[in-house]
N, C-alpha and C positions, 0 to 999 in steps of 0.2 A: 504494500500500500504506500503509493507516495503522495508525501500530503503537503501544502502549500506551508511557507514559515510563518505565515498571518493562522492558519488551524492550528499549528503546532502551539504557537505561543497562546491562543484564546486555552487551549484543551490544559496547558500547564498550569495558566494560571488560574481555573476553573478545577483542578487539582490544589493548588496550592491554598487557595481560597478557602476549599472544602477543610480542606486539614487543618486551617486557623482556624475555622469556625466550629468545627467537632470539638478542637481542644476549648475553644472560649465556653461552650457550652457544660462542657463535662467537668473543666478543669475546677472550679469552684466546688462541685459538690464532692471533689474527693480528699481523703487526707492530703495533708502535708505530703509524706512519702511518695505515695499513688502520683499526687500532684506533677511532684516532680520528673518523676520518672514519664510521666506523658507528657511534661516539657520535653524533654529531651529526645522521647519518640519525635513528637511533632519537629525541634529542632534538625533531625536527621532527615525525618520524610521530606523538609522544605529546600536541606541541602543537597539530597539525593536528585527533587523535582528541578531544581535549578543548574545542577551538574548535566541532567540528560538534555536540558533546555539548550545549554552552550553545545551538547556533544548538537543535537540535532539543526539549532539553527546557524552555528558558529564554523561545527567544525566540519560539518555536511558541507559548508559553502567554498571553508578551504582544501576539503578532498577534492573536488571542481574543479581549484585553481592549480591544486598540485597535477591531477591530471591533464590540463593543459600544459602543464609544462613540460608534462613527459611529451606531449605530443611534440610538442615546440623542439622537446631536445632531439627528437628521433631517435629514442632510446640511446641517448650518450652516456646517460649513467643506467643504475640497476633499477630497477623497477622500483618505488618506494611504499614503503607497509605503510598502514596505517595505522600502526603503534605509534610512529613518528609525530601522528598529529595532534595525540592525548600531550606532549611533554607542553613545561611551560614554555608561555608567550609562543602559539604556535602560528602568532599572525607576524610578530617579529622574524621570525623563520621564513615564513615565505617571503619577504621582505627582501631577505639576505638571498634568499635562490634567487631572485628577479633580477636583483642587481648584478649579482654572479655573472647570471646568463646573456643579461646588458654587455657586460662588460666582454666577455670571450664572444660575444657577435661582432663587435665592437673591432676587437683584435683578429676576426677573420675576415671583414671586411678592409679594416687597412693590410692585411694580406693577400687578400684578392688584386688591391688597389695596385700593392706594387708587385704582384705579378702580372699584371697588366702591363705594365710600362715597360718590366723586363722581355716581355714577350712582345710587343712590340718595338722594344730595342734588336731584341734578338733578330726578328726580321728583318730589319733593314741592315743587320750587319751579315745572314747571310747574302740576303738578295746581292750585295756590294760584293762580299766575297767569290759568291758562284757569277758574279757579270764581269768582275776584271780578265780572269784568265777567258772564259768562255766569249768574248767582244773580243782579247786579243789574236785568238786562233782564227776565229771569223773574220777577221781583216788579212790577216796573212793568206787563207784558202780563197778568199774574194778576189785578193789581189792576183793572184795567179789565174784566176778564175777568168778573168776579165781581161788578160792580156790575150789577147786577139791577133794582136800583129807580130807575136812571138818577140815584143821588145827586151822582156826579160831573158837573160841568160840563164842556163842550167846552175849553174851554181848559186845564183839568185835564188832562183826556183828551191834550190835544194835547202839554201841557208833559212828561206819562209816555211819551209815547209818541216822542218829540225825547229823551229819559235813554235809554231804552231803547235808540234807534237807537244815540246815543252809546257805548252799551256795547258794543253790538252790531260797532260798527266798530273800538273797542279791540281787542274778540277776533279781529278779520278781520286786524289790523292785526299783532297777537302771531303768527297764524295764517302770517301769510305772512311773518313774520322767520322761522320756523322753519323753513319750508320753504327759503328763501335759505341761513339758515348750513347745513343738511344738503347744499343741493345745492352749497355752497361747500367743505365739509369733505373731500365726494366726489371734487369738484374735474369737474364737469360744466358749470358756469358757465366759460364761454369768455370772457375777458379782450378784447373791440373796442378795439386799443391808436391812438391816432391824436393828429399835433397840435395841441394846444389852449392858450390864453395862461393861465396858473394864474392872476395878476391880474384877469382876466374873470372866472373863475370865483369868486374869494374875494368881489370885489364883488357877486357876484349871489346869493352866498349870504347876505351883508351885507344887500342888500334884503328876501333873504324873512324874515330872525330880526330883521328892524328891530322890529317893534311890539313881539317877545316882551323883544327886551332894555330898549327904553325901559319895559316895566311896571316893571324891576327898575332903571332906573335906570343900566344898564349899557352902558360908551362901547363900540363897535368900533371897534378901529383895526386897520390894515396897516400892516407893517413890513419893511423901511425907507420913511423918506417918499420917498425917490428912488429909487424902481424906474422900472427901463427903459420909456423912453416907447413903444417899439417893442414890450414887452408881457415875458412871460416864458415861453416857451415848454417844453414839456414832452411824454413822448410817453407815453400811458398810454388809460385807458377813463374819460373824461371823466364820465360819467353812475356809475361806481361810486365814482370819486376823490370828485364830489361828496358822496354819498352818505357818504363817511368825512369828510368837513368838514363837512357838516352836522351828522350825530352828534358829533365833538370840541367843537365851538363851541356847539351846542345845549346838551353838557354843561355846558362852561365857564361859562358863561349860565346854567344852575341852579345852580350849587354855587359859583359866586364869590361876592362881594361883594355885597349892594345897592347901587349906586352906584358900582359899582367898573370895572373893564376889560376887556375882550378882545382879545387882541394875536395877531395870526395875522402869524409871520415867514417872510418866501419869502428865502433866503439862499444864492445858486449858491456851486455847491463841484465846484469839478472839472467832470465831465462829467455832474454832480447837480444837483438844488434841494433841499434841506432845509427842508420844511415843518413849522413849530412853532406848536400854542395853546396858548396861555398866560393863566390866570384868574389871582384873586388872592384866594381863596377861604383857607377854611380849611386845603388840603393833603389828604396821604393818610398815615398813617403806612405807614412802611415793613414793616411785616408784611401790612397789605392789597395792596400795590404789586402783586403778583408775581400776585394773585389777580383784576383787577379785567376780564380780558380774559373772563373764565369766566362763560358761557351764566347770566343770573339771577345773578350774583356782584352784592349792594350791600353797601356798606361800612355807611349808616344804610337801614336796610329801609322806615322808618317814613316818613322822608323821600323815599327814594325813588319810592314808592308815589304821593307826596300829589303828586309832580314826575311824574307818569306819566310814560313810558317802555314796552317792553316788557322793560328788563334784558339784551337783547340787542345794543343799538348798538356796545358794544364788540369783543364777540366780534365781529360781520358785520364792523366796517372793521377789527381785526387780521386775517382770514381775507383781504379785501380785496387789505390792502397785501402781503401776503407773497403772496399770486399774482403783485403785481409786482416778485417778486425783492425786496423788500424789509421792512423789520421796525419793528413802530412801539415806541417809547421813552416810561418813564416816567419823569420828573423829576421829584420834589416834594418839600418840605419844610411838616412840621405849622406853621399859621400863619400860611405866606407863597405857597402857591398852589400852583398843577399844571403842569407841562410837559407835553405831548406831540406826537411829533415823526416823522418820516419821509421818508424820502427817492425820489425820481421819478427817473429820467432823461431828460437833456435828450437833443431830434433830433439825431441824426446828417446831417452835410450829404445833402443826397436824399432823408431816411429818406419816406415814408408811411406811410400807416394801415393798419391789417394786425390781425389777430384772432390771436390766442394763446391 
């Protein structure tokens, strides 16, 4: 039976009234004792009739409000009993959920906001990325295209058509970071975790950026000079880890020095190795720091550009490390150079190679 809060309150106090009136009536002609004792009934019966009063018009109203909220929240939290609404001050309580849930809409909305912006940054930095090289090749195949009177020579011909390629394979090469950080972001790229000496690997990546750093003049070193002669072992995906040390150092290697350093630190720590490059460039100021992991994020654009890249090597090895449980670190200061850092874990006695 659901009955209106105007019947509920006549029928109470049509209740409460009776019970005053039975005691006024009866209460005089009985003893003292008797007396009192039917105070006391009558005081319980008026405290019991006004307790169900609040449960029925009070707290009926706010089981209502709470049910809307669940709606509102689309079960973000657990379902809520309604034991929760006998406690005290249960209208101050709903008070405090409204404002809660104000506030974290609040905070998802200026989320949305700047995801908006990012995602329309984002666009316009690829669109600019896939039209330089892809407009460059289309001029070079044009122009050969259109020579009609055979005024170009073969070796012309051949030098536009080696640009062309060139561009052609920048854009294959953009093409397929993209596809990487999306199927990274998804998290569809399964992690081939296995033992491998990081020592081997820092060297062999030392061999393939040797030509690029002597154009600039730029030493490599590993650090400490006495790393373990039995190697330094580590258990991860050998061919992605690379993959994020080539990018760190390739970086370090454009934006350092001329003539300056590259220092890659393998440093055990615990049941770790903390892997650090280290240039000695100009730095990042600390407003770009926060920014530089982000899909197309350059600090100089203009530089950037001239240093090819696809503007992706950061985002693919941050998405990288943190599939291994771990987080890569910025360190810089404007002037004196860039840190960045990460950490591996070292095998477990027995461990093998296993995919994650």
């Amino acid at each position: 039976m659901n009955l209106s809060s105007r019947t509920i309150a006549i029928l109470i106090a049509l209740l409460v009234a009776g019970v005053l009136t039975t005691y006024a009536r009866i209460g005089p002609t009985l003893p003292f004792r008797e007396a009192f004792l039917a105070a006391g009934v009558t005081v319980a019966a008026c405290f019991l009739l006004i307790y169900l009063s609040f449960e029925a018009l009070i707290f009926r109203e706010i089981n209502g409000i709470y049910a809307g909220l669940e709606h509102i929240k689309r079960k973000e939290f657990k379902k809520l009993s309604n034991k929760f609404l006998f406690r005290p001050e249960p209208v101050k309580r709903v008070r405090d959920e409204i404002l809660l849930m104000a506030e974290r809409r609040q905070q998802e909305l200026d989320e949305l906001v700047r995801l908006q912006a990012l995602r329309r940054e984002f666009l316009a930095d690829v669109s600019h990325e896939l039209k330089t090289p892809l407009f460059a090749a289309q001029g070079f195949v044009h122009t050969i295209l259109d020579d009609e009177d055979d005024e170009i020579d073969l070796a012309t011909r051949r030098k536009f058509l080696r640009k062309a390629a060139a561009s052609l394979d920048t854009l294959d090469a953009l093409v397929q970071d993209l596809v990487t950080i999306a199927q990274l972001e998804k998290g569809v790229v399964r992690m081939r975790r296995q033992r491998f000496d990081l020592i081997v690997l820092v060297r062999e990546i030392f061999e393939l950026l040797e030509q690029q750093a002597a154009r600039r003049g730029t030493h490599l070193e590993l650090f400490p000079p006495s790393l373990p002669e039995t190697g330094l072992l580590v258990v991860a995906d050998r061919n992605r880890i690379r993959q994020v040390l080539i990018n760190l150092i390739d970086n370090a290697i454009k934006y350092g020095r001329d003539k300056g350093r590259v220092v890659v630190s393998l440093v055990e720590s615990g049941r770790s190795v903390r892997i650090a490059v280290r240039d000695d460039g100009a730095g990042i100021a600390p407003e770009h720091q926060g920014r530089i992991f982000e899909r197309f994020y350059r600090i100089d654009k203009s530089r950037s550009r001239e240093s090819g890249g696809s503007g992706l090597g950061l985002a693919i090895s941050k998405h990288i490390v943190e599939a291994h449980k771990s987080t890569i670190k910025v360190k810089s200061t404007v002037g004196e150079g860039t840190t960045l850092e990460f950490k591996l874990n070292k095998p477990k006695n027995g461990a093998v190679g296993s995919a994650a």
